[in-house]
N, C-alpha and C positions, 0 to 999 in steps of 0.2 A: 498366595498373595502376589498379584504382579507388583515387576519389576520396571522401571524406567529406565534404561540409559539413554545415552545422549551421545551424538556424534556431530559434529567436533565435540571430544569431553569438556563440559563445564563442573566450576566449583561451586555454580550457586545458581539460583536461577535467575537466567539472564538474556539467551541466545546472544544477540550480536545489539540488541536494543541500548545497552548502557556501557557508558565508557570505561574497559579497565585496563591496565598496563599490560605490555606483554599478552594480549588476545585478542583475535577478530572483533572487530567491537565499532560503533560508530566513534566519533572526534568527540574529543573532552566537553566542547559544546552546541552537541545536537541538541535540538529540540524538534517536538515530534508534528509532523504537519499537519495531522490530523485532530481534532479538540474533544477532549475528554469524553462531553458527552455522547460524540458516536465514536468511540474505540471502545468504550468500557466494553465489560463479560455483562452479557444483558442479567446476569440476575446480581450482578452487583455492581453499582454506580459505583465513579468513582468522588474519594470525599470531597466534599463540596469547598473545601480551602485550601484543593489541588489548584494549580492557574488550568484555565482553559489549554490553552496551549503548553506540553508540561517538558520541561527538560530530561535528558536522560535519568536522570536521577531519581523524578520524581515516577517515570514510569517503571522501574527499579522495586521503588517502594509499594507502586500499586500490584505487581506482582508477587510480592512476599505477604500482602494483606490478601489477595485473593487463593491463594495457598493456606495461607494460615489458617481463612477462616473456612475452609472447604475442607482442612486438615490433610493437604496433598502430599507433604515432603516425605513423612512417611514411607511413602510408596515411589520417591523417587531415589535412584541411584547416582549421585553424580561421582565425578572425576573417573567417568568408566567410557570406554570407546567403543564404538559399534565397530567392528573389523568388515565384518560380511551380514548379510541377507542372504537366505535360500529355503528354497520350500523344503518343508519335511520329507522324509521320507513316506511317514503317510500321508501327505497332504493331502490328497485326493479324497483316501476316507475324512480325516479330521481338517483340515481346512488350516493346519498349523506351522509354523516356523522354525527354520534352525537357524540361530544367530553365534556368533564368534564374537565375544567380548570380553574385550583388553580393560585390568583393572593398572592404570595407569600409576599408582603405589607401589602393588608388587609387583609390574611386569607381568602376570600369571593373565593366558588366556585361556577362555573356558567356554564350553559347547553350553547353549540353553535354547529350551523350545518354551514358543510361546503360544498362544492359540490364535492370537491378532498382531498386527504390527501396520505400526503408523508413521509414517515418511511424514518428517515435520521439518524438513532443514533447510525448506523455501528455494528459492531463488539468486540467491546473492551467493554463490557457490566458490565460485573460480573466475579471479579477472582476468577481464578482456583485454590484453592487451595488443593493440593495432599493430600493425609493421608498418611504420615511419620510412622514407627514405632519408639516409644520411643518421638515423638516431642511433646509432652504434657509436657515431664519430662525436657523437655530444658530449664535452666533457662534465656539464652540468648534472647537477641530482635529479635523478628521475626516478617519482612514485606513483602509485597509483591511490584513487581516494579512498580503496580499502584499507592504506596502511598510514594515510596521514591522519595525526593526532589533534594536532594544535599549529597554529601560526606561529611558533618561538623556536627560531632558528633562522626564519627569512625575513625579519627585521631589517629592510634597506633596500632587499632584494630587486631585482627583476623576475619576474616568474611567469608563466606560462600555462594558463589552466584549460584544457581539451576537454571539451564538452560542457553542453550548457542544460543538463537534465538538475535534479535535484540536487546531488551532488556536490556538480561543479558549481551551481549556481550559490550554495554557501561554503564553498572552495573561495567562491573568486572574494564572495562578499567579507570572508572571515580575513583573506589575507590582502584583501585591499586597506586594511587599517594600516598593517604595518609597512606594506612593499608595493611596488607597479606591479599589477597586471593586468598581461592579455588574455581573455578570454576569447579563446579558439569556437568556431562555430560551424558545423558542414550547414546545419538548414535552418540556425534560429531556431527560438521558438517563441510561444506565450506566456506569459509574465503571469501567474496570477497570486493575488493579495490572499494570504491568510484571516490578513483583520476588512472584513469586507462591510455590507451597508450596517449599518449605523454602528458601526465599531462590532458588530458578532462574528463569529469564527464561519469562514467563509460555508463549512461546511453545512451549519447550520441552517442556513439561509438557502442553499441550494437543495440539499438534499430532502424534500417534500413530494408526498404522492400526488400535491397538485401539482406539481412543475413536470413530474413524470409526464400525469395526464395529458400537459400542453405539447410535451415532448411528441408525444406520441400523436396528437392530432396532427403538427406541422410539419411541413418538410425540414430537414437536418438544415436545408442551407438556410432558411430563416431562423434555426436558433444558431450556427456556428454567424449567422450575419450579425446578431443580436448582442452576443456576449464577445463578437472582434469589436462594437462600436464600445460595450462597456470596458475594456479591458485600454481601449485608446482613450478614451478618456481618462485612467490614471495618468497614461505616459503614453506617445505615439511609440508605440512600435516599431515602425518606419525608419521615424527618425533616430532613434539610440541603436540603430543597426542590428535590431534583434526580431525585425519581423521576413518572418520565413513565407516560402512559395503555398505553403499548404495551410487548410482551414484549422480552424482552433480546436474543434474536438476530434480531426483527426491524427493526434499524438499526445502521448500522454502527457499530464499538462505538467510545468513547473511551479511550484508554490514559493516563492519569495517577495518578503515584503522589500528587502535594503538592498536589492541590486540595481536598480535605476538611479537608487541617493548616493549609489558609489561611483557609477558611469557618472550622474553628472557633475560630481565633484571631481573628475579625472583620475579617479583609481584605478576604477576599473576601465581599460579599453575592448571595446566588440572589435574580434579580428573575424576575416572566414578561416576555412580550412586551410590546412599545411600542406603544403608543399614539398616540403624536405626540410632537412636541420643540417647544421654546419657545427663546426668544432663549437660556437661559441652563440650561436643564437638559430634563429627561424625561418622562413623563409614563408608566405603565406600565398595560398592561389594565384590572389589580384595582384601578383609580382612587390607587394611590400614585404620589406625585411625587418625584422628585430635584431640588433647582436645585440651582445653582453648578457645573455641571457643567463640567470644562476642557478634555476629548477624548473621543472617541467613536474605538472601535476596529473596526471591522468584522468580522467570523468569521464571513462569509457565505457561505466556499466561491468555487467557480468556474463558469463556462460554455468547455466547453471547443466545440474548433474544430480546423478545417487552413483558413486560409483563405490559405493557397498555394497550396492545389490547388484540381483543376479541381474545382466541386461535380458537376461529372455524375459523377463517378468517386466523389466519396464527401461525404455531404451529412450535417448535423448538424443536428436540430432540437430543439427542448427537453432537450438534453442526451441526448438518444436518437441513436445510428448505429448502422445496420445492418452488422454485419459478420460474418461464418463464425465462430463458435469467437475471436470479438472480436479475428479479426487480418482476415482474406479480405475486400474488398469484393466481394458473391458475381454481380452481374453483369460483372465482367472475363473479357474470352474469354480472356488467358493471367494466371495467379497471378504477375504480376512486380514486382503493388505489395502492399505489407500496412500494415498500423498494428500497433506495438508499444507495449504502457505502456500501453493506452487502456484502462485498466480501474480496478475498486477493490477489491483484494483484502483476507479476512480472513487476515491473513497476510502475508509478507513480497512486494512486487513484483518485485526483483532477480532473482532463480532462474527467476519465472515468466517475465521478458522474457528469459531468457535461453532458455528452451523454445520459447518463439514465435517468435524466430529463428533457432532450429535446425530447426525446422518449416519455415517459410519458406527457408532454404538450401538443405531437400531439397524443396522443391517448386518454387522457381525455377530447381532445376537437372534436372527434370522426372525426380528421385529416387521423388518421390509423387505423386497424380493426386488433386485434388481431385474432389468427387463433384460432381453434377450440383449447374443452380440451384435446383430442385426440391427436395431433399435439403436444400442448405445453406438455403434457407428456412425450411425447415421445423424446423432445430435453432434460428436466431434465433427465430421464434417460440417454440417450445417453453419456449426458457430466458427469455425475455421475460414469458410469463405465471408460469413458477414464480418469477419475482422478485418479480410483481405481488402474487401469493398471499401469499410471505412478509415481505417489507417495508412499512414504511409509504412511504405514497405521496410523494416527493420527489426534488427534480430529482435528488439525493444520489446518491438508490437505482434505476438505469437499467445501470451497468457491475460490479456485483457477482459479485464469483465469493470460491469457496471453498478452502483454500488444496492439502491434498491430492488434491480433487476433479478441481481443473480443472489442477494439475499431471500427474495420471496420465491425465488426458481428451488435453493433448496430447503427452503420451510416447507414447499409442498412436498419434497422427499417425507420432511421429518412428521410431517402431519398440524404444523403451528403457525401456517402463515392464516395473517389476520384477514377474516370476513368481514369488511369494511362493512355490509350492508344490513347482513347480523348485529353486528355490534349498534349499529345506528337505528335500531329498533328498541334494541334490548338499554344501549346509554350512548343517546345522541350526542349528548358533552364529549366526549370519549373520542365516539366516529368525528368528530369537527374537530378535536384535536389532532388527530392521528391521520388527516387528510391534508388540511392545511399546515401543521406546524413539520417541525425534524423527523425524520422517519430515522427513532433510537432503539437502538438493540432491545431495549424494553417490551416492545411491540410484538418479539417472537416470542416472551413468556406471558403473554395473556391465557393462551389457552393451548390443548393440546399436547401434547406429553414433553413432561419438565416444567411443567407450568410453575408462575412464580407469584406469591400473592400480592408480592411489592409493586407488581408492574403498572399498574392505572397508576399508583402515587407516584411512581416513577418517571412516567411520562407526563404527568401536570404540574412534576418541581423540575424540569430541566432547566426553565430559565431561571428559577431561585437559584440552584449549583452554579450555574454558568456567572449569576452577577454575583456569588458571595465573594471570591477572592478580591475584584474589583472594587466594593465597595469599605475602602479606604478611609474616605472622604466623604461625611454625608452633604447632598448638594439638594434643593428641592426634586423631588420627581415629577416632571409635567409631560412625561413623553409616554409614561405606557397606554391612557388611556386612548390617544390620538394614535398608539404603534397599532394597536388593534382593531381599532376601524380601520385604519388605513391597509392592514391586512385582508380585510371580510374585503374592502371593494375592491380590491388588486386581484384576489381570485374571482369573485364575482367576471372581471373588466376580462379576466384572460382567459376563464372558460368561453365564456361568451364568444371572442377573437374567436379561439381554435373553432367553434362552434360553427359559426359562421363561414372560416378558409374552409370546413367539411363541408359546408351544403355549396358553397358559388365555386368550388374547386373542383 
């Protein structure tokens, strides 16, 4: 029977997704940026009187429901520490593991070999913490946003929040309620809205294999030109001090709705980058000063790691690892170890890790045949420099992937990405769903191994899920049938464009 442990030990399942005292964990009130209907596990939606957008809590619960009803716990072992990774002694013939794990009850650690082993502890490793000049001499509190909890304790404060990614961004906005602050900034960035056109969860809306398609007909700089005119249009950018030298899709983007309603009620102030600190306050680039400053918040990101394992099996330097398609380490003679999570999607991670260990299932059960080392070299390069090309340079931007992209990159591993053209033969309804509307995890259990038979119903009640929590309040409905045409000609209007920039271009 396999065994799961878990490194960091947990007591239940959780990873770092939900708030608990005393453990790596996000702030008492995170909620998740991503909306229900593309993070679900594609063969099971999540319930339909979850909110769209769901708090830690609530994704808490959807992970002890998708356990339950799969019957996982069983087979997992928690409050147990991974010590080490290292290949068997036979690995060679058997393709297997020897692991070193600490039962954190009794102290007692104990040798176990495994036949596979999956690297699932992401990204968010080890914080980053910068060298400040003068920040020794600060006598203020200084943390970083891995270890702040809650806003109660800086009540009045002055405070100081460094970096303006996701983070900091509801760093600044959570304790701009109770205290001033500066929000620190080296390059700005973009702002964008969770609840986007007609009140839908931005992802929804964006995430379509026709916006792909339009994607893909134009040049970058007419959609980063496209989506800076919609994104100025909430709020200028400019003008709240938050628009930086570089284009909008190249950095990974920030999702906040209440950071502008806090800047312009003067909570929140936009500073640049620091300078140095003093006993008692800041000191900023453009030569303006802060004293009396009381905490300093860190929104520096992370440096991630395995340093459980062996480094000859997989080695991390500048926030760069080499890995196949960012699961494979590509010099293993047998595929029996992978890394899952090790990435930074635009887009929801949950569906994606759930791909790469279906990937990995069928290739440790020698289902699929990895290509040579030759080959998988040659795709880490490849996508190494087009990151190079498109993003600005930062330890940040090294595990970036795209959210349809590298979904359907590994369905063709698994054998279940969808044949749009098939299917539009066989149930046109279906193909004109799945082209125009949300491209949802549903999509990869149509067909092909793991198939799921909920999937077509699944994908024609997403917007039933998505309005049950909402519907509150019954009010006339006069917008779906006018949302729907007005979809059929908005694809129609934008094929045609890109059509067009191909042929006079």
């Amino acid at each position: 029977m396999p065994i799961f442990c878990s490194f960091p030990p947990y007591l239940t399942i959780n990873g770092c997704s939900c708030f608990l005292t005393g453990q790596a964990c996000v702030a008492r009130s995170t909620v998740i940026n991503t909306s229900k209907e593309m993070m679900c596990y594609s063969d099971f939606p999540i319930p339909k009187e979850y909110p769209n957008y769901m708090h830690n809590t609530y994704v808490l619960k959807y992970f002890h429901l998708y356990a339950d009803n799969f019957g996982l716990k069983k087979y997992i072992k928690f409050n147990h520490e991974v010590i080490s990774v290292n290949k068997a002694d036979d690995y060679k013939a058997s393709g297997r593991w020897a692991l070193e794990v600490k039962n954190l009850q009794t102290k007692e650690v104990t040798s176990q070999t495994f036949d596979g082993v999956m690297l699932c502890t992401g990204h968010h490793a080890e914080k980053n913490i910068p060298k400040f000049p003068g920040i020794e001499e600060f006598k203020g509190k200084v943390v970083h946003t891995h270890d702040y909890k809650d806003q109660r304790g800086y009540e009045g404060k002055r405070v100081v929040v460094i970096g303006v990614g996701n983070s900091g961004g509801d760093a600044a906005v959570e304790l701009g309620r109770v205290a001033k602050v500066f929000l620190s900034t080296r390059r700005g960035t973009w702002i964008f809205n969770r609840v986007f056109q007609n009140g839908l969860p931005i992802d929804i809306v964006i995430f379509r294999r026709v916006n792909e398609t339009v994607k893909n007909l134009v040049p970058l700089s007419w959609t980063n030109a496209s989506t800076t005119k919609q994104l100025n249009k909430r709020f200028d950018h400019a003008l709240y001090g938050l628009k930086p030298n570089h284009a909008v899709w190249q950095q990974h983007p920030t999702a906040n709705d209440d950071l502008p309603n806090r800047i312009i009620c003067g909570a929140v102030t936009v500073k640049p980058d620091i300078r140095r600190f003093t006993e008692n306050g800041v000191e900023f680039v453009d030569g303006s000063v802060e004293n009396d400053i009381d905490a300093v918040v860190l929104a520096t990101g992370y440096i991630f790691g395995f340093p459980y394992c062996d480094p000859s099996v997989i080695k991390v330097e500048n926030n760069r690892v080499d890995l196949y398609k960012y699961v494979f380490p590509p010099e293993l003679e047998r595929p029996t170890l992978a890394v899952l999570g090790c990435f930074q999607p635009i887009g929801a991670l949950m569906p994606i890790s759930e791909n790469q260990a279906r990937w990995y299932t069928k290739a440790v059960k020698g289902e699929v045949k990895l290509p040579s080392k030759d080959l998988m070299w040659r795709d880490i390069h490849m996508k190494r420099e087009a990151m190079a090309r498109r993003y600005v340079t930062s330890q940040r931007h090294t595990i970036q992937v795209d959210f349809i992209p590298y979904m359907d990159e590994l369905a063709e591993q698994i054998g279940c990405k969808p044949n749009l053209a098939k299917i539009f033969f066989r149930d046109p309804k279906l193909a004109w769903e799945m082209y125009t509307g949300p491209c949802t995890p549903y999509q990869y259990r149509l067909s092909g191994p793991g198939s799921w038979e909920g999937a077509r119903d699944a994908i024609f009640t997403v917007m039933d899920r998505l309005a049950y929590p909402l519907a509150t309040r019954k009010v006339p409905d006069e917008s779906q049938t006018n949302t729907g045409n007005f979809m059929k000609v908005f694809v129609i209007v934008l094929l045609a464009v890109a059509i067009l920039y191909q042929l006079l271009f």
